[in-house]
VOGU-3710 file (C-alpha; in Angstrom, 3 decimals, decimal comma):
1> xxxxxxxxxx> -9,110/-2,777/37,337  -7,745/-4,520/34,488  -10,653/-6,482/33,311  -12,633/-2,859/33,246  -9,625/-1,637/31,077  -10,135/-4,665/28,383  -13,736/-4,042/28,297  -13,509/-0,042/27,742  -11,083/-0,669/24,828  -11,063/-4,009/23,338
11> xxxxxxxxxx> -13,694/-4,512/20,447  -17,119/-5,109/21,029  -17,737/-8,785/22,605  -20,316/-9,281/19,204  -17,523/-8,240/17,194  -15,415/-11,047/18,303  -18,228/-13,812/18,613  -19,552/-13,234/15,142  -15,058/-13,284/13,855  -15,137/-16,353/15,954
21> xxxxxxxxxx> -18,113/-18,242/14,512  -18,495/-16,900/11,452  -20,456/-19,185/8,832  -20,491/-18,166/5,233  -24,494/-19,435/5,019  -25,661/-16,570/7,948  -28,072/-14,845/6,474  -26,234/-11,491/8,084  -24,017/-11,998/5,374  -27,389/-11,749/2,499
31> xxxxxxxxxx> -27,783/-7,481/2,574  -26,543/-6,883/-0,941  -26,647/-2,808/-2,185  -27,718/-2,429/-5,531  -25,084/-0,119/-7,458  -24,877/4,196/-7,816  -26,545/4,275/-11,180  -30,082/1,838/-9,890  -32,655/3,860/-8,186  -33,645/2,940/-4,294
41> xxxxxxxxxx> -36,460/3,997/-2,441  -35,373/5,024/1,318  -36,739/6,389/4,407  -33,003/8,124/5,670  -33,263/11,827/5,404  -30,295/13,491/4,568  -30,028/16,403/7,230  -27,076/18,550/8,802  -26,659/18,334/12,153  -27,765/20,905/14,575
51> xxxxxxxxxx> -24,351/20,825/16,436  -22,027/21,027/12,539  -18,393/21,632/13,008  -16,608/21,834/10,402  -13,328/20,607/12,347  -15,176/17,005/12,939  -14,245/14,368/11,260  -17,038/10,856/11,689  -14,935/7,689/12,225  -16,714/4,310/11,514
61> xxxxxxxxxx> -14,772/2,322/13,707  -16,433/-1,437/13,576  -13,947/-2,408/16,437  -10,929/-4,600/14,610  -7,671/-3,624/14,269  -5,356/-0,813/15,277  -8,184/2,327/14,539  -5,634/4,726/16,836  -3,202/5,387/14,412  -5,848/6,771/12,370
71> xxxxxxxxxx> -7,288/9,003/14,867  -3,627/10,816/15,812  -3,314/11,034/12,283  -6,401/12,916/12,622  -6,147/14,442/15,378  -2,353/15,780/14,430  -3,785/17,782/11,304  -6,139/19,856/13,772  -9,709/18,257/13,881  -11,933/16,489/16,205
81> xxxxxxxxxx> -13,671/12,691/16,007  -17,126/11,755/16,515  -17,594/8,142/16,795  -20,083/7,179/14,821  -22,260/4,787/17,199  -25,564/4,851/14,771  -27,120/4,946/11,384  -28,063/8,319/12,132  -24,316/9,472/12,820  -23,361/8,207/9,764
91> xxxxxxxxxx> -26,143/10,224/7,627  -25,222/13,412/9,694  -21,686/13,232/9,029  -19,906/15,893/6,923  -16,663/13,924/6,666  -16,739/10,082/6,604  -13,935/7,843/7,412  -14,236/4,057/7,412  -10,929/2,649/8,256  -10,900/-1,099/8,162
101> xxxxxxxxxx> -8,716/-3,736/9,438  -9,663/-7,462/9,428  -11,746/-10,037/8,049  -14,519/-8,880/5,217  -17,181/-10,870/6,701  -16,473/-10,278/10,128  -17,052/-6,118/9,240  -20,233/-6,778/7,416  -21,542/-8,293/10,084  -21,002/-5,594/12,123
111> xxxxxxxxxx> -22,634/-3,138/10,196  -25,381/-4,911/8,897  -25,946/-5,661/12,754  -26,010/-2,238/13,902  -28,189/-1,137/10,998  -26,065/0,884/9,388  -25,536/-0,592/5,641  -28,910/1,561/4,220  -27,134/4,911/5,732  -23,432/4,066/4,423
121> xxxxxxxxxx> -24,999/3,458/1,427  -27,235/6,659/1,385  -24,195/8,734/2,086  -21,975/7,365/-0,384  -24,736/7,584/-3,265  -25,252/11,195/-2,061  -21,617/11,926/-2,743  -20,995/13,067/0,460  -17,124/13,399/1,717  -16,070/9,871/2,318
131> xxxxxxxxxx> -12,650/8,068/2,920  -12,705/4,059/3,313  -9,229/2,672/3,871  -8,215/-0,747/3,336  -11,545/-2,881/4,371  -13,011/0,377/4,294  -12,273/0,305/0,076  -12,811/-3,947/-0,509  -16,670/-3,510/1,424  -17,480/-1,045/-1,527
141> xxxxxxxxxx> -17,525/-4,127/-4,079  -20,115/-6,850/-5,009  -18,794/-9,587/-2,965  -15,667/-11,152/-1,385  -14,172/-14,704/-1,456  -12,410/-14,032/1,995  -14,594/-17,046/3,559  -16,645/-18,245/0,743  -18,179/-15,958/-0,836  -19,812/-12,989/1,311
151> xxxxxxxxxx> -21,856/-10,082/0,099  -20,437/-6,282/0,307  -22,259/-3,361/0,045  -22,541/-3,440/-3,832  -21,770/0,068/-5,262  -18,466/-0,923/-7,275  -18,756/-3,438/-9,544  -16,519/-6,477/-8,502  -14,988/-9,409/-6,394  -12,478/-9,072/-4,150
161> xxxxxxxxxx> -10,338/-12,215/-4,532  -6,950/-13,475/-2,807  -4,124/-12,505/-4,385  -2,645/-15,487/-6,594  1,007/-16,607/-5,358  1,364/-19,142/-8,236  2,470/-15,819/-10,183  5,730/-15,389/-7,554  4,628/-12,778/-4,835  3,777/-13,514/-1,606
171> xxxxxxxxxx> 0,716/-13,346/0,442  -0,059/-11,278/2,146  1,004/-7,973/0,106  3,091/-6,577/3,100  5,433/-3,274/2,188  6,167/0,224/0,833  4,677/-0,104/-2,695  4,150/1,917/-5,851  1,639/3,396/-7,430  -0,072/3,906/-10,710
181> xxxxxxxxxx> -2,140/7,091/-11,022  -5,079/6,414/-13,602  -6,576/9,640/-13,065  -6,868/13,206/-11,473  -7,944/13,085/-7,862  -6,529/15,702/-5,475  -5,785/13,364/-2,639  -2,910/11,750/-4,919  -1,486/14,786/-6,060  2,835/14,309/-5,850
191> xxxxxxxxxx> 1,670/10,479/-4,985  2,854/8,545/-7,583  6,609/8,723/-7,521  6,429/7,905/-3,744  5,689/4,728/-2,162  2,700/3,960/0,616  2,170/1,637/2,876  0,128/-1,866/2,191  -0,658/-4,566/3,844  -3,440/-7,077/2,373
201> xxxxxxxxxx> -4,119/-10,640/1,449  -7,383/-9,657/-0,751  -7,678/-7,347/-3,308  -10,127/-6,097/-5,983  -8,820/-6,247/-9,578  -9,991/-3,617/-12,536  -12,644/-4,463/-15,267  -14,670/-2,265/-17,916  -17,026/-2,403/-15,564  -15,953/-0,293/-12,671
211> xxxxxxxxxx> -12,947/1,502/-14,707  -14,630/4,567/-14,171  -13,697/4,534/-10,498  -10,095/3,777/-10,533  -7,876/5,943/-9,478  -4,840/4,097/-9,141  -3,410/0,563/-9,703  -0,804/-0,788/-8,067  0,955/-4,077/-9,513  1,735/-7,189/-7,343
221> xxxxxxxxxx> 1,833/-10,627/-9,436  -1,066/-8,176/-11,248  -2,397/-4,414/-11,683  -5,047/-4,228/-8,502  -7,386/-1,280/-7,300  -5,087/0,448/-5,502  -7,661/3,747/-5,193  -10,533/4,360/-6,193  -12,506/8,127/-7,070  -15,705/9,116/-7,711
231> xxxxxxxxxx> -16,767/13,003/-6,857  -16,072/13,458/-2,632  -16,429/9,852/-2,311  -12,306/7,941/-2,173  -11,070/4,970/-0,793  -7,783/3,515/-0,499  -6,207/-0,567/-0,377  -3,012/1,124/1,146  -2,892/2,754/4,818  -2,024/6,066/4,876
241> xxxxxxxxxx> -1,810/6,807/8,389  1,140/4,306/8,111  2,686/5,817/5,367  4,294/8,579/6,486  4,573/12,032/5,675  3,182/10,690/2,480  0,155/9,624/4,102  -0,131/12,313/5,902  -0,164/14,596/2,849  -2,910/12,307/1,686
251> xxxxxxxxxx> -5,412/12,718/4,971  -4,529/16,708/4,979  -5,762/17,039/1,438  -9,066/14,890/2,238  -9,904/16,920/5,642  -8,831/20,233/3,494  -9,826/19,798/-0,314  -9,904/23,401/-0,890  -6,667/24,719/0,971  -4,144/25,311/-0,908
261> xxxxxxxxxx> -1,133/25,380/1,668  -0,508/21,512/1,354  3,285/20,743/1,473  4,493/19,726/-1,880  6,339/16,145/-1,608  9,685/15,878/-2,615  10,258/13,778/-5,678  10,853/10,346/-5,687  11,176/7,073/-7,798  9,234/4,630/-6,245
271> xxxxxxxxxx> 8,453/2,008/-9,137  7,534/-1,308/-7,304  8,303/-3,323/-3,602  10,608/-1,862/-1,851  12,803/-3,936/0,206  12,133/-2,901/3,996  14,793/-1,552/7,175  13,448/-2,456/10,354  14,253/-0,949/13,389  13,579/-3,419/16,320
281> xxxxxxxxxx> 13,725/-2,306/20,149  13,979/-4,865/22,598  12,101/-4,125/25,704  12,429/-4,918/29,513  12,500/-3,304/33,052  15,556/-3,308/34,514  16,642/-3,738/38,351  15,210/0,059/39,193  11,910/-0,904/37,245  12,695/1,402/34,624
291> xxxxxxxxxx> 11,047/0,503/31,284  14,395/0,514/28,903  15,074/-0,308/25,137  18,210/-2,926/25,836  19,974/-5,495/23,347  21,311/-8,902/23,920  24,423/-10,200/23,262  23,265/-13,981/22,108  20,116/-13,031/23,957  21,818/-12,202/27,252
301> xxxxxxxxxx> 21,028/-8,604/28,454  23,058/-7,578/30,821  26,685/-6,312/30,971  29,959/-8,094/31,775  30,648/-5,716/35,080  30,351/-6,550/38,610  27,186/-4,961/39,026  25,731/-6,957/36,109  23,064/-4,730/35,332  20,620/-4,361/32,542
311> xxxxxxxxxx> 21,742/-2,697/29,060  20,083/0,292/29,138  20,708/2,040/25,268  17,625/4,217/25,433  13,737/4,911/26,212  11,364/3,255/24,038  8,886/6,188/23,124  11,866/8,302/21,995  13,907/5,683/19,930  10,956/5,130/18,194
321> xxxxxxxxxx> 10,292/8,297/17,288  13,634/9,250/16,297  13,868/5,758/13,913  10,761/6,853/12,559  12,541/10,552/11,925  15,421/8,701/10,494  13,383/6,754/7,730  12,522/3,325/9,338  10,212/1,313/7,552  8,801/-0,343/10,604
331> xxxxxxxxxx> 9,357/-0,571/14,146  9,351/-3,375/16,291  8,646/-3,769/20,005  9,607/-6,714/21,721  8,814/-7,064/25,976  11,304/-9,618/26,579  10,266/-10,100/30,410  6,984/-8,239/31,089  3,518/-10,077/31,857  4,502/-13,743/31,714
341> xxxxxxxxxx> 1,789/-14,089/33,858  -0,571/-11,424/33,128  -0,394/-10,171/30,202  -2,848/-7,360/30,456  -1,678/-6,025/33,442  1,417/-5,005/31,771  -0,180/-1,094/31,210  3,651/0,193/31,314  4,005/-1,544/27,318  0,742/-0,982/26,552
351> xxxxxxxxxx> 1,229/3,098/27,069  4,478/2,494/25,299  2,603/1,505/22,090  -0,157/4,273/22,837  1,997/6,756/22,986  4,830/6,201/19,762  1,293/5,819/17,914  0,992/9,650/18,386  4,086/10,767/16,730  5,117/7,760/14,654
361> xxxxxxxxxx> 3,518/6,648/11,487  4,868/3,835/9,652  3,933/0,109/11,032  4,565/-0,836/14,791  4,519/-4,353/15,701  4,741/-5,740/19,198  5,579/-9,153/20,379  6,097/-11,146/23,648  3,883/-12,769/26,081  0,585/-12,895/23,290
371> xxxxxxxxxx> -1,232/-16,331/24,912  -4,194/-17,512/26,463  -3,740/-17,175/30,049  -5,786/-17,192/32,833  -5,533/-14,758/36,230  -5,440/-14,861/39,969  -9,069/-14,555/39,968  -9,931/-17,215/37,926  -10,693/-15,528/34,843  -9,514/-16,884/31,634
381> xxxxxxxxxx> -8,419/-14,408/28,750  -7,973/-15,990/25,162  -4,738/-15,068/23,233  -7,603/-13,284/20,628  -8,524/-10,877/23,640  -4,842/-9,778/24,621  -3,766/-9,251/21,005  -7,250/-7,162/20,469  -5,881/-5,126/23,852  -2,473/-4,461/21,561
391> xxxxxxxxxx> -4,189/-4,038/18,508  -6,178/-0,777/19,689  -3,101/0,361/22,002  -1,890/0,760/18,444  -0,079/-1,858/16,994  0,043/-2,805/13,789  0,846/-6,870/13,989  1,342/-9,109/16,638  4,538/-11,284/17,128  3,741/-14,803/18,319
401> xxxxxxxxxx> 7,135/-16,759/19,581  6,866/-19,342/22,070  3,161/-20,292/21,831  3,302/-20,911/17,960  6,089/-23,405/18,540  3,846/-25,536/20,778  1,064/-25,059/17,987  3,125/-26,387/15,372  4,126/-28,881/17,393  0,821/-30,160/18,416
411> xxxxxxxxxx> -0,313/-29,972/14,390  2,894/-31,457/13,034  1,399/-34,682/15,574  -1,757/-34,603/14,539  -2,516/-32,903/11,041  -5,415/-30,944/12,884  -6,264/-27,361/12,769  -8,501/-27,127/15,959  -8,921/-23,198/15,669  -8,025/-22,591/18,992
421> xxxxxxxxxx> -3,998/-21,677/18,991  -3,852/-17,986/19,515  -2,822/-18,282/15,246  -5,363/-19,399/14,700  -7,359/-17,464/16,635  -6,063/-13,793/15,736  -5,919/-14,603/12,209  -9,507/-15,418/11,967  -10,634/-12,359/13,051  -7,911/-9,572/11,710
431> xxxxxxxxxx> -6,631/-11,803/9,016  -3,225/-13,398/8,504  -0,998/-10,104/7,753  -1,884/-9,040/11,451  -0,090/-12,120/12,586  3,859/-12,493/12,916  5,699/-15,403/14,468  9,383/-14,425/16,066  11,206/-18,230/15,291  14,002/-18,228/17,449
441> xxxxxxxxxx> 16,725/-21,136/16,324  20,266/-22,059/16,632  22,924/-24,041/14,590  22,907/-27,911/15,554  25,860/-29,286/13,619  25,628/-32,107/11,309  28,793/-34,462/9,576  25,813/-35,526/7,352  22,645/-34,406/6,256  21,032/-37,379/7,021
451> xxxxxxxxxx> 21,789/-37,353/10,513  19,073/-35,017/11,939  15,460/-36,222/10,957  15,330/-32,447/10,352  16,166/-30,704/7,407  19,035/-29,768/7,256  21,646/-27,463/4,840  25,086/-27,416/3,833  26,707/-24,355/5,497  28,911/-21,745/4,598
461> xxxxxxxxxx> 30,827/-21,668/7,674  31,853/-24,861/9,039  31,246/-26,023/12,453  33,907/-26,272/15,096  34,977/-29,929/14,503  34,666/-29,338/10,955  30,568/-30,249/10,084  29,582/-29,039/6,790  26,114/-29,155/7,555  23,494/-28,118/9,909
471> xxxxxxxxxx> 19,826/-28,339/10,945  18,357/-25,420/12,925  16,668/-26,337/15,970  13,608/-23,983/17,373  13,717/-22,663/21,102  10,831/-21,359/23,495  11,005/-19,020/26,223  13,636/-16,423/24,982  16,003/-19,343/23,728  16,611/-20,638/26,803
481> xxxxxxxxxx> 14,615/-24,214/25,646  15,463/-25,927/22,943  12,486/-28,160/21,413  12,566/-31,166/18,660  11,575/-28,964/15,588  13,412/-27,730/13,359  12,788/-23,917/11,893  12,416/-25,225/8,231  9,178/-27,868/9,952  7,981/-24,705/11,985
491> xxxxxxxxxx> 7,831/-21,836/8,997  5,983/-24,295/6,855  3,410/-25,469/9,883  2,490/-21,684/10,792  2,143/-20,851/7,300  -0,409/-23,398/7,509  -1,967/-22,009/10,314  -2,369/-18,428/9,736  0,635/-16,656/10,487  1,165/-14,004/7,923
501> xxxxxxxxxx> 4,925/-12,706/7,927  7,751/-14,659/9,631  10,803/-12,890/11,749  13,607/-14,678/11,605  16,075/-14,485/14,539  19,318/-16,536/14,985  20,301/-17,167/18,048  24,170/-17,580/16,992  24,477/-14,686/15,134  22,726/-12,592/17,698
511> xxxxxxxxxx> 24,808/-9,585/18,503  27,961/-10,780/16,895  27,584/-8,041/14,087  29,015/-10,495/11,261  25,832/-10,735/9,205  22,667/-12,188/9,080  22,660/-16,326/8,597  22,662/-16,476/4,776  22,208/-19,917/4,817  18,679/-19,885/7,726
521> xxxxxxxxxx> 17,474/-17,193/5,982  17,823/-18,643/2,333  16,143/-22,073/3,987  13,515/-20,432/5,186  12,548/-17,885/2,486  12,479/-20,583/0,030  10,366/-22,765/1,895  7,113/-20,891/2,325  4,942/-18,234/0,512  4,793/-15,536/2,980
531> xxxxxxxxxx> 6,857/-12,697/3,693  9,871/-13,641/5,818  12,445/-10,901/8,301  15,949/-11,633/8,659  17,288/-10,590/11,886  20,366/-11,014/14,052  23,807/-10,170/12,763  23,545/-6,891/11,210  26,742/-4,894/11,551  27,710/-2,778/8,673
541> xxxxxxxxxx> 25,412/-1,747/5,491  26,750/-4,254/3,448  25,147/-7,417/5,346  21,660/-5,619/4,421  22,828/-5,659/0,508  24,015/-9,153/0,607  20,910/-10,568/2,470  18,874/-8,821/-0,466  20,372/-10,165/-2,982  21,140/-13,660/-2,057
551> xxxxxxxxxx> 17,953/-14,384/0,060  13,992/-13,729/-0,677  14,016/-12,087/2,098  11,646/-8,926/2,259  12,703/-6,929/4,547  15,941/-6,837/7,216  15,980/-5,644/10,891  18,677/-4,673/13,578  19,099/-3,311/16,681  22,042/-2,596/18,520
561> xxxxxxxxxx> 23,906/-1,034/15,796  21,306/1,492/15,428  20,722/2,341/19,116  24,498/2,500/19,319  24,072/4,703/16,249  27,132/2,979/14,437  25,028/2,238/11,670  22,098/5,007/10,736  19,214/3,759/9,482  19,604/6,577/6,268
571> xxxxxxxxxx> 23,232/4,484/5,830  21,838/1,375/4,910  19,323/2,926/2,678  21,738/5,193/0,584  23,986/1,806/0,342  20,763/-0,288/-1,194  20,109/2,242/-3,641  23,642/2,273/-4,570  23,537/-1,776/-5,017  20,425/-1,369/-7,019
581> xxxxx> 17,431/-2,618/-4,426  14,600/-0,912/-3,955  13,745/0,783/-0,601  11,467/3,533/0,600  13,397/7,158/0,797
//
């Protein structure tokens, strides 16, 4: 039953062979679309369907990526989705929307595959109603450098290049952002003072020569296409069926361009990055086999009492939904015991993510258990199929824990990528910012630095027989193994191989509710060039403020003091904007 499952839902088994073995010199990758103002001789007709309703909104779904979040967005302002399945779908459309999430070549494959580049094209040039999101906006341009250089469909002038990280930012672009309105387009109307949702290694950067569609920038290291506008066709870098109400506002005034009942945002001042509150649920069954949001105290779960059962601070569908009520930036699922050894028959978790996707709209992650495993029967499932399972349940990223450590490991010894760690593997295909990794360390106290072949820090709070310094060593399987790497080695060897965002736990301060380890999290945000979590610790709003400002950290999550509502989520953003940081409101 659940191999049947995978096959109904995961993406198309082409989709995933062509990710896997892409080569920049296929000559799928050679269909090049000459641009809006050339003439083209083709033999589409441009016709209505006989069966029209208005209410029906065409998704091109190309089978990457978490595509559910864009159909309740849909499907919560009142119409209907028709799957687009052929070219003739797409020319019979009379609302387009080509969400992408992925890898550019991987996408172009797809369509150029199922014959559909001459009809997205046709409809496009034909100015029909048209909204490309993320991927759905880079494919517009020339060409990519994603993996060498790979043709798009050609009707914007451009490249779209990886963003530069000599300039300070990191890559990927993950975050609530700004943006820049260059011109009048109804979509972003009350838009620019708020901030939306990105989440993007690539990007396509303005020229004279496609000026004319911009329009909006937003500015990361540099101004990028942050929109683009020409007549009924739009496209967006940012999502905005994870932004919000703000994205919401965005889809409603797409699917309804002439109504003129659109709720008028409230005024913000979102000018650049906001610094991001995560709200992270932890969860397990407990002894009745109740699925239950529950929170460690040093990673142990279960109360001090005779009966010793299972924390039990809430259900996971409704926490999230009421985090995502109270302004959370993100939220975070983590099954802490389910499908160790199958994965994909966990369908309790995966309805868990299918479900918050309907009512929550802001970025859901979900870690634990993400490997290559293999069933009773015999049949083996790589770590690339499970996470494509999660990815179309409806999360946003995937959080890799255990099973990076032993990749690291094994490239630490040997200085080879071999393209087969699940990294590795989901990164390829849905690109790095789809790809977290949960490092789990604790404090190993050193008299000198010296002493650990590790590296190691001078610490702020002394160890118990007086060490000033320490080295932080990794553990697997929910901290209960401790292995010979240290979490400075780690962050630096998944960089390498493809994770996109770290989350950075600590096992010592878990649950203590005396702040986050300044000195791990300063370590570890120094060392490498992608977005980095701090978690564990949190226990009033000032530890969020002080992480800010004396880490790089990009964003900060807790858990218990928000399920135990000591702390509201609303709380710690009132107190940043008070200390001057950024965050989404």
């Amino acid at each position: 039953m659940e191999s049947a499952m995978l096959r109904c839902s995961s993406p198309p088994p082409q989709f995933l062979a062509a990710a896997a073995n892409y080569s920049p010199d296929s000559q799928l990758f050679r269909c090049h679309k000459p641009s809006l103002n050339s003439k083209s001789s083709r033999s589409f007709s441009i016709r209505a369907s006989a069966s029209s309703n208005s209410s029906v909104v065409s998704l091109l779904d190309y089978g990457a990526g978490n595509v559910r979040s864009v159909r309740n967005a849909i499907h919560s302002l009142g119409f209907s989705i028709k799957d687009v399945e052929s070219p003739e779908d797409i020319l019979n459309a009379e609302r387009l929307v080509f969400p992408g999430v992925g890898a550019f070549a991987a996408a172009m494959d797809f369509i150029n595959q199922n014959g559909m580049t001459e009809a997205l094209c046709s409809y496009i040039e034909n100015d029909r109603p048209f909204l490309g999101i993320c991927l759905g906006l880079q494919l517009l341009f020339e060409s990519s450098e994603e993996k060498g250089t790979v043709k798009g469909l050609g009707l914007i002038p451009g490249v779209v290049g990886r963003f530069d990280s000599s300039s300070g930012c990191r890559v990927p672009h993950i975050g609530w952002n700004a943006l820049q309105i260059a011109k009048e387009t109804n979509i972003l109307d009350d838009i620019g003072d708020r901030h939306v949702y990105f989440v993007h290694s690539y990007r396509a950067m303005p020229s004279e020569e496609n000026k004319d569609w911009i329009s909006s920038t937003c500015h990361y290291g540099d101004n990028f296409i942050a929109s683009i506008r020409r007549g009924n066709v739009h496209a967006v870098q940012f999502h905005p069926e994870k932004s919000g109400d703000v994205g919401l506002s965005i889809l409603k005034r797409f699917l309804y361009p002439e109504s003129s009942t659109t709720k008028k945002l409230a005024k913000r001042k979102a000018s650049k990055l906001a610094k991001r509150v995560i709200a992270c649920l932890d969860v397990r069954a407990n002894d009745n086999g109740d699925l239950v949001v529950t929170k460690g105290d040093q990673y142990d779960v279960r109360e001090h009492t005779k009966e010793n059962e299972v924390r039990n601070l809430g259900k996971p569908v409704e926490l999230a939904g009421q985090y995502y009520k109270d302004g959370a930036d993100e939220v975070s699922f983590l099954n802490i015991t389910g499908f160790r050894d199958f994965p994909l028959g966990d369908l309790p978790m995966l309805q868990v993510l299918r479900y918050t996707s309907e009512n929550v709209f802001v970025p859901l992650t979900v870690g634990g258990g993400i490997r290559d495993f293999t069933d009773a029967n015999g049949r083996h499932y790589s770590s690339l199929e499970v996470a494509s399972e999660y990815f179309r349940s409806g999360a946003d990223k995937i959080s890799i824990g255990s099973d990076a450590v032993y990749a690291a490991e094994e490239y630490l010894k040997t200085g080879v990528k071999t393209g087969k760690s699940s990294l590795e593997q989901i990164s390829r295909v849905y690109g790095n910012q789809a790809v977290v990794v949960s490092i789990d360390p604790r404090r190993v106290y050193l008299v000198h630095p010296d002493d650990s072949a590790f590296k190691a820090v001078r610490v702020k709070n002394p160890g118990p027989n007086g060490e000033e310094y320490a080295w932080y060593q990794c553990t697997v399987n929910g901290g209960r193994e401790g292995r010979q790497i240290g979490a400075y080695e780690l962050a630096r060897a998944v960089e390498e191989l493809g994770a996109g965002e770290i989350l950075l736990n600590c096992i010592d301060c878990d649950g203590q509710g005396k702040g986050f380890d300044i000195d791990l999290v300063k370590l570890i945000s120094d060392a490498v060039n992608i977005p980095v979590v701090a978690s564990s610790g949190a226990g009033a709003v000032e530890h969020f403020s002080e992480v800010f400002n004396q880490t790089n950290a990009s964003a900060a999550l807790a858990a218990g003091i928000f399920h135990r509502k000591e702390v509201p989520v609303q709380a710690v953003k009132e107190h940043l904007l008070k200390e001057g940081i950024e965050v989404r409101t």
